[in-house]
N, C-alpha and C positions, 0 to 999 in steps of 0.2 A: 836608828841606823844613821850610819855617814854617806852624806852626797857628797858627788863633787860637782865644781862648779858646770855649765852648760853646755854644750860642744855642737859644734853645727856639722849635720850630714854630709858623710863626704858624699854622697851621689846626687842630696837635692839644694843641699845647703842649706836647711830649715834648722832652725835651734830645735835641741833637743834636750830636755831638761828631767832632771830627778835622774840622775845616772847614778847609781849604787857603786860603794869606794871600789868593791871588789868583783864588777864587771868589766868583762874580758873580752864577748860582743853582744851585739844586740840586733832586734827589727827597728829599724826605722819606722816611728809610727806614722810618718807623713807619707812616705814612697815607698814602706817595706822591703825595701834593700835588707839584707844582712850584712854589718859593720862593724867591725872588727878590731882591735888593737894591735896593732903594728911598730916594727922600727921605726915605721917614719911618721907614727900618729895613727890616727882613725884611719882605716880603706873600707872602701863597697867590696863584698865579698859575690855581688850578686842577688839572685833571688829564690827561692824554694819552691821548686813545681810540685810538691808532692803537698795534697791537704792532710791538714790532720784532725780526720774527718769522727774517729772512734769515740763512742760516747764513755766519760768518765765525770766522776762527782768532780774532780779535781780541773780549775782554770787557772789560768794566768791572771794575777789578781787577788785571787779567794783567799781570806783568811781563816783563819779559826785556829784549835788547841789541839797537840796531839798528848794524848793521854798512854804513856807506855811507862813500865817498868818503876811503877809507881811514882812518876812524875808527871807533873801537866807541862807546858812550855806553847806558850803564840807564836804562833808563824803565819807568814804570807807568802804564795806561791808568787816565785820571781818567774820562771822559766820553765820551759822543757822541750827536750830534746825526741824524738823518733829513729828508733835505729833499728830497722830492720834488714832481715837474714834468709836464707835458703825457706825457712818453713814459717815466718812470719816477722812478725814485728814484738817492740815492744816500748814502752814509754819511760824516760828517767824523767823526774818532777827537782827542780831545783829549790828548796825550799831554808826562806829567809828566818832564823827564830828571833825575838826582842832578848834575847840574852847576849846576841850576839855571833851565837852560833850559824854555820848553815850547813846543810846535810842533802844532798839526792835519796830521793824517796823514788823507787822502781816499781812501777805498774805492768803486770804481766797477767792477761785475762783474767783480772779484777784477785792478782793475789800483790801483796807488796812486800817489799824488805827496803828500812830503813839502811842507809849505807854512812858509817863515818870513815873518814878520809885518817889513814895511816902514813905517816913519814918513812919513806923508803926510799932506797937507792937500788936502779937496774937499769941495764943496760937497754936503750929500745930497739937496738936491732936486732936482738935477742931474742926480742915476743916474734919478730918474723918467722924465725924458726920454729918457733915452737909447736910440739908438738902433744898427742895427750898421751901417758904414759912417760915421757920423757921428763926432766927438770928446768926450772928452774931457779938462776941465785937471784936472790933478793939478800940486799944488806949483805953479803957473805954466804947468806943461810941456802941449803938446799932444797926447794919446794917441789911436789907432785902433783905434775900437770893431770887435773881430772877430765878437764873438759876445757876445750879449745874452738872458738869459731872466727870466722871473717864475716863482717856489718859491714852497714853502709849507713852512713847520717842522712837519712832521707825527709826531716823537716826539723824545725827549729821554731819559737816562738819566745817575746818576752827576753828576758838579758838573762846571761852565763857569764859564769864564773872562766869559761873556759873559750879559746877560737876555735870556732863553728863553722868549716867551709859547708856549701853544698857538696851535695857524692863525696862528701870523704868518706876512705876506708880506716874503717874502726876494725883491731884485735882487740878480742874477747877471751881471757883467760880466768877461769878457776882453779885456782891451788891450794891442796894440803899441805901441815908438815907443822913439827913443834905443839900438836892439840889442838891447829886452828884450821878454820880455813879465811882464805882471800878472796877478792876479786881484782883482776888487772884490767885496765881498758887503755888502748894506745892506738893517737890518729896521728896524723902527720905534725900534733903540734901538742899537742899533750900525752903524759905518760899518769894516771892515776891508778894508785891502791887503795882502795877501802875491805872495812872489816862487815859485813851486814847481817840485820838481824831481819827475821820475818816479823809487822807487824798485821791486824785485822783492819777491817775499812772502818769497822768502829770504832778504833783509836785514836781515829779523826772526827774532832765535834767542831763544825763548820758554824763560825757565828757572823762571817763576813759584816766583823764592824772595821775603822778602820782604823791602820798599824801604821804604828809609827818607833 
């Protein structure tokens, strides 16, 4: 993988090193701030009162092999995110492959679905409205809203691809349409589409050697 070079905390000033090319923000692991990517450089985004306390095999750190769809591929857990809702929570796992790739892996009372990120155009003030039964365009295209909810980012650990305030409000959309279906997710600072599949906990064989 590609670093870039070292950058010092905006909140405590401490160098902080091994930043990944395609980290967006992070914990400060001196002061645990959350730090951000910005117009005008790195910001302190603050700090995260919520623990993220729920037991899972999966850490910030951990490596090992996921085995699906008749392929193996290495990966190291960069990140994850907490976002919980009206009737609970659930965890997105940000994970780094050595091919190059990287994909959110979503933990939901020990069920997962692998998610890859689809190239798409939509409007985000659009998810505001949205509702279930109602449409949405993607690309052009007409989608069927199935299911619709309002999050909130309630913890954060480890570096994202993506800026991670605290209490940001996250939309939650599932859509049909075309033989597929989607997932949309939009905060204040990002709009992402992925396509996801369901995989087993078994699909992960944890050898926590180290990745490079």
């Amino acid at each position: 993988m590609a670093f870039s070079s070292s950058i010092s905390c905006p909140s405590c000033g401490v160098s902080v090193e091994g930043i990944s090319a395609h980290t967006r923000s992070m914990e400060c692991p001196h002061c645990s701030n959350w730090i951000y990517v910005s117009g005008s450089g790195w910001t302190s985004g603050g700090s995260f009162e919520h623990a993220l306390d729920a037991p899972s095999m999966l850490r910030v750190g951990r490596s090992g092999r996921l085995k699906h769809d008749g392929k193996e591929r290495r990966f190291m857990v960069a990140g994850r995110l907490r976002v919980s809702y009206s009737n609970g929570y659930w965890d997105e796992w940000w994970l780094e492959f050595d091919d190059g790739n990287h994909q959110w892996l979503e933990e939901d009372d020990g069920r997962y679905k692998l998610h890859t990120p689809v190239p798409a155009n939509l409007d985000p003030a659009a998810l505001q409205s949205a509702k279930v039964g109602g449409m949405l365009s993607i690309d052009g295209s007409q989608w069927f809203i199935s299911e619709q909810l309002n999050a909130q980012l309630a913890g954060t650990e480890g570096s994202l691809p993506i800026v991670a305030l605290p209490a940001e409000k996250i939309v939650c959309i599932d859509v049909m349409g075309n033989g597929e279906k989607l997932s949309v997710e939009a905060s204040g600072h990002d709009v992402s589409v992925t396509r996801s599949v369901r995989i087993a906990g078994t699909d992960l064989v944890w050898d926590d050697s180290p990745f490079s």
